[in-house]
C-alpha positions as CSV (number, residue, x, y, z in Angstrom):
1,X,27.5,-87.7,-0.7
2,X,26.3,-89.1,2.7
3,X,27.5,-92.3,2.1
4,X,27.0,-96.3,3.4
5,X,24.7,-96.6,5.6
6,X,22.2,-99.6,6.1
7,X,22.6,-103.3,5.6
8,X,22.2,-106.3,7.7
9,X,21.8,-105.1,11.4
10,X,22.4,-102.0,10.6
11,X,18.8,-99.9,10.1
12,X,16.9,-103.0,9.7
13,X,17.7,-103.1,5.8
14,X,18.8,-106.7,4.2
15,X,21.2,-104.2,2.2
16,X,24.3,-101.5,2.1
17,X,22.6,-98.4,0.8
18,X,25.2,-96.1,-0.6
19,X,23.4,-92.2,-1.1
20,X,24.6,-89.1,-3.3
21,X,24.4,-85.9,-3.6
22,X,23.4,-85.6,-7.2
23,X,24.1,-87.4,-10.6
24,X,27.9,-86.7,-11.2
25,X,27.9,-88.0,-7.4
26,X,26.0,-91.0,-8.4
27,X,27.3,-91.5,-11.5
28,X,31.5,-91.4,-9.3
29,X,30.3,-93.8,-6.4
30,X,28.8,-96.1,-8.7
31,X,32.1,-96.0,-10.7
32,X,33.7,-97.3,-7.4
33,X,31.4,-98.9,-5.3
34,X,29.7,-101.8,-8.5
35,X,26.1,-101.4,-6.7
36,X,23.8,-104.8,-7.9
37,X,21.0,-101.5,-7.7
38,X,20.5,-98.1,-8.4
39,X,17.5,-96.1,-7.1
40,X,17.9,-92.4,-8.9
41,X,15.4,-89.6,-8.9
42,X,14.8,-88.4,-12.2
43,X,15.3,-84.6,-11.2
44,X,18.5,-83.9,-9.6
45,X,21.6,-81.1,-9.8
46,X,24.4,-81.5,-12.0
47,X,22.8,-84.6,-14.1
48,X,19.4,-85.8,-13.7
49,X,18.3,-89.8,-13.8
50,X,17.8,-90.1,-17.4
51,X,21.0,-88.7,-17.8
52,X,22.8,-90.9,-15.3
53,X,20.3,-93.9,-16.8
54,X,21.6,-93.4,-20.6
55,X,25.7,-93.0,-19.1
56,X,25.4,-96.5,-17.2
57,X,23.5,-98.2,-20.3
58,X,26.1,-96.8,-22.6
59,X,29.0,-99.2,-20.6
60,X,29.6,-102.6,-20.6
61,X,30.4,-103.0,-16.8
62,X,27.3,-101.5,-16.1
63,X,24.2,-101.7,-18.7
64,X,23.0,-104.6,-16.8
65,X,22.6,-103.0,-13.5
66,X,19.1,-102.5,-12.4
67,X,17.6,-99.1,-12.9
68,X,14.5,-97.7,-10.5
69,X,13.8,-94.1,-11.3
70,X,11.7,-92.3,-9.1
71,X,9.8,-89.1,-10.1
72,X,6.8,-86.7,-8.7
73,X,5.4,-86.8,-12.4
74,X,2.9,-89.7,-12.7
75,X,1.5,-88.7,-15.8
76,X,1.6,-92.1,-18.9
77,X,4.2,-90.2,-20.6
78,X,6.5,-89.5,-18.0
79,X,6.6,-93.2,-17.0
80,X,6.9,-94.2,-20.8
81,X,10.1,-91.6,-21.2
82,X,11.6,-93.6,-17.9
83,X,11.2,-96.7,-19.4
84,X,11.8,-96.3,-23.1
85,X,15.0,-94.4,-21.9
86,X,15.8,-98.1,-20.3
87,X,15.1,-98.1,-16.7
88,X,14.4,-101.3,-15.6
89,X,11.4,-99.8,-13.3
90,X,9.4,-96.1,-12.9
91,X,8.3,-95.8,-9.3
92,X,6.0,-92.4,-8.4
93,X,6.4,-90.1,-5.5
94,X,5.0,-90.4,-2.9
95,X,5.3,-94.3,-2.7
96,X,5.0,-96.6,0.1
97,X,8.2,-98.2,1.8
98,X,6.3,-101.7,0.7
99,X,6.1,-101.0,-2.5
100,X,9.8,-99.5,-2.8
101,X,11.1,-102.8,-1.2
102,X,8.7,-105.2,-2.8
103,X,9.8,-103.4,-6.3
104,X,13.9,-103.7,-5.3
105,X,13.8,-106.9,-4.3
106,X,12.4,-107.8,-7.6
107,X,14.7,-106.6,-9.6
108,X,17.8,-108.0,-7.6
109,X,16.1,-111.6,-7.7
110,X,15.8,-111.1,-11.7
111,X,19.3,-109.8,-11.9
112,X,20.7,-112.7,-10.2
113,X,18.5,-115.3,-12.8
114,X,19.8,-113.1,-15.5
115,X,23.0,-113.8,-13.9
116,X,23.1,-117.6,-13.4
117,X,21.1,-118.2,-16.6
118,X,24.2,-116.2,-18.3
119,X,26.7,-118.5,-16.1
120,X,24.2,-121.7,-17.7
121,X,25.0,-120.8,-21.1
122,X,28.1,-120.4,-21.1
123,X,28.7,-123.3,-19.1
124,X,26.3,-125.3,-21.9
125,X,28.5,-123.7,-24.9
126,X,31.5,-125.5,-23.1
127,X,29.8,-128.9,-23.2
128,X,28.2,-128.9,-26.5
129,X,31.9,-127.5,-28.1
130,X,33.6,-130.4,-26.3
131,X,30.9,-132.8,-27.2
132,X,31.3,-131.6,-30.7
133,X,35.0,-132.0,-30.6
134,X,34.6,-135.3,-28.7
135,X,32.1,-136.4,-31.7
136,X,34.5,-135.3,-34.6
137,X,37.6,-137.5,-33.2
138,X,35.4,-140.1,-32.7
139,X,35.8,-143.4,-35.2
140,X,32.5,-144.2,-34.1
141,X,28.9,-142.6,-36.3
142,X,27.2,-140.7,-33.6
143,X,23.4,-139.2,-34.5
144,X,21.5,-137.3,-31.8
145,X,17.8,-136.7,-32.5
146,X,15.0,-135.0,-30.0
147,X,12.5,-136.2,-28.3
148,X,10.5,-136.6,-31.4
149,X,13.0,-138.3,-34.1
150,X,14.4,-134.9,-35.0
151,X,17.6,-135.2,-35.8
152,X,19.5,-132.7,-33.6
153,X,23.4,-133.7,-34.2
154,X,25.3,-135.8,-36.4
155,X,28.9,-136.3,-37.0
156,X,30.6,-137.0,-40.5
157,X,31.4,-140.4,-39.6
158,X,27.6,-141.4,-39.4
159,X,26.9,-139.8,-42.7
160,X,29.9,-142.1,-43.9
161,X,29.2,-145.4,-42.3
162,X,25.0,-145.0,-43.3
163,X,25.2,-144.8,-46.8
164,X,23.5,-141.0,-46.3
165,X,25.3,-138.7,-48.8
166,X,24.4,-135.0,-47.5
167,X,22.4,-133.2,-44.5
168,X,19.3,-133.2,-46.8
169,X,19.3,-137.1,-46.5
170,X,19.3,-137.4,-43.4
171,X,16.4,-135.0,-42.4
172,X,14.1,-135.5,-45.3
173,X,12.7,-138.9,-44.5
174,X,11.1,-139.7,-41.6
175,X,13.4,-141.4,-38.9
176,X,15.6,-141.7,-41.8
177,X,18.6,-142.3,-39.0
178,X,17.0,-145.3,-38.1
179,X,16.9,-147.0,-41.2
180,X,20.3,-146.6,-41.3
181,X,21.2,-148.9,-37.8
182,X,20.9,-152.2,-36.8
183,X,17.2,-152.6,-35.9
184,X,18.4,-155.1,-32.9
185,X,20.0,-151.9,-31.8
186,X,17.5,-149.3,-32.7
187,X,15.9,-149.3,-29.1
188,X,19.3,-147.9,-27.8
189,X,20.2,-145.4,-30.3
């Protein structure tokens, strides 16, 4: 391959651009360089795009990479084979340099929300596995309920202290929780 060339200062380009030769090229530098993109024409030696597409959805480390392929075929058909084969996008030759970077920078600010929305859940299931854990120990009734009255989370020690025998009890009457506390402290609750 040609290799790094690009990024900041560099041709003008926010970003590194690593090229290849062809897909088996591809396919080795992505192995070794973890791109956050790859931009692959569908025709190429050795392995073409949807080739190289179906080998980097097939791994863990790399199905969530962005996928562009470009092609000279614009027919429907073409572009529906690109994208039912996975590619995150299906750009047609010629395009405009806009269009290119307008379309890349999308798909690296969606990969980053994918990212941090990833990083958000697994930050939540922490919390709500040590609030559950926090709730069980507790000598205290805890009961958690939306916006709306819904209950949303109850420990055993509420269904102990309010009488309430199951799940069932709890849920079937309306703010049946509240009928349960203290109405001077309802208004906290």
């Amino acid at each position: 391959g040609e290799g790094r060339r690009g990024g900041p200062g560099g041709d003008g380009s926010p970003w590194i651009i690593d090229t290849a030769y062809d897909g088996l090229d591809a396919l080795t530098r992505i192995n070794t360089l973890a791109p956050d993109l790859v931009l692959t024409d569908i025709m190429m030696p050795r392995m073409d795009g949807l080739t190289l597409l179906a080998e980097l959805r097939q791994r863990k480390d790399t199905a969530t990479i962005p996928i562009i392929l470009l092609s000279a075929r614009a027919g429907e058909e073409d572009r529906m084979e690109g994208l039912y084969a996975s590619a995150d996008d299906y750009l047609v030759k010629p395009f405009s340099a806009k269009e290119l970077v307008a379309r890349v920078r999308t798909h690296l600010e969606m990969a980053r929300l994918r990212l941090r929305r990833g990083q958000l859940e697994v930050e939540m299931m922490r919390s709500e596995r040590h609030y559950r854990l926090i709730s069980t120990i507790n000598p205290a009734g805890l009961v958690r309920t939306d916006g709306e009255g819904v209950v949303a989370f109850y420990n055993d020690t509420f269904l102990s202290i309010s009488g309430l025998t199951s799940t069932l009890d709890l849920l079937s009457k309306p703010d049946g929780w509240a009928t349960c506390v203290h109405p001077d402290w309802r208004y906290i609750v």
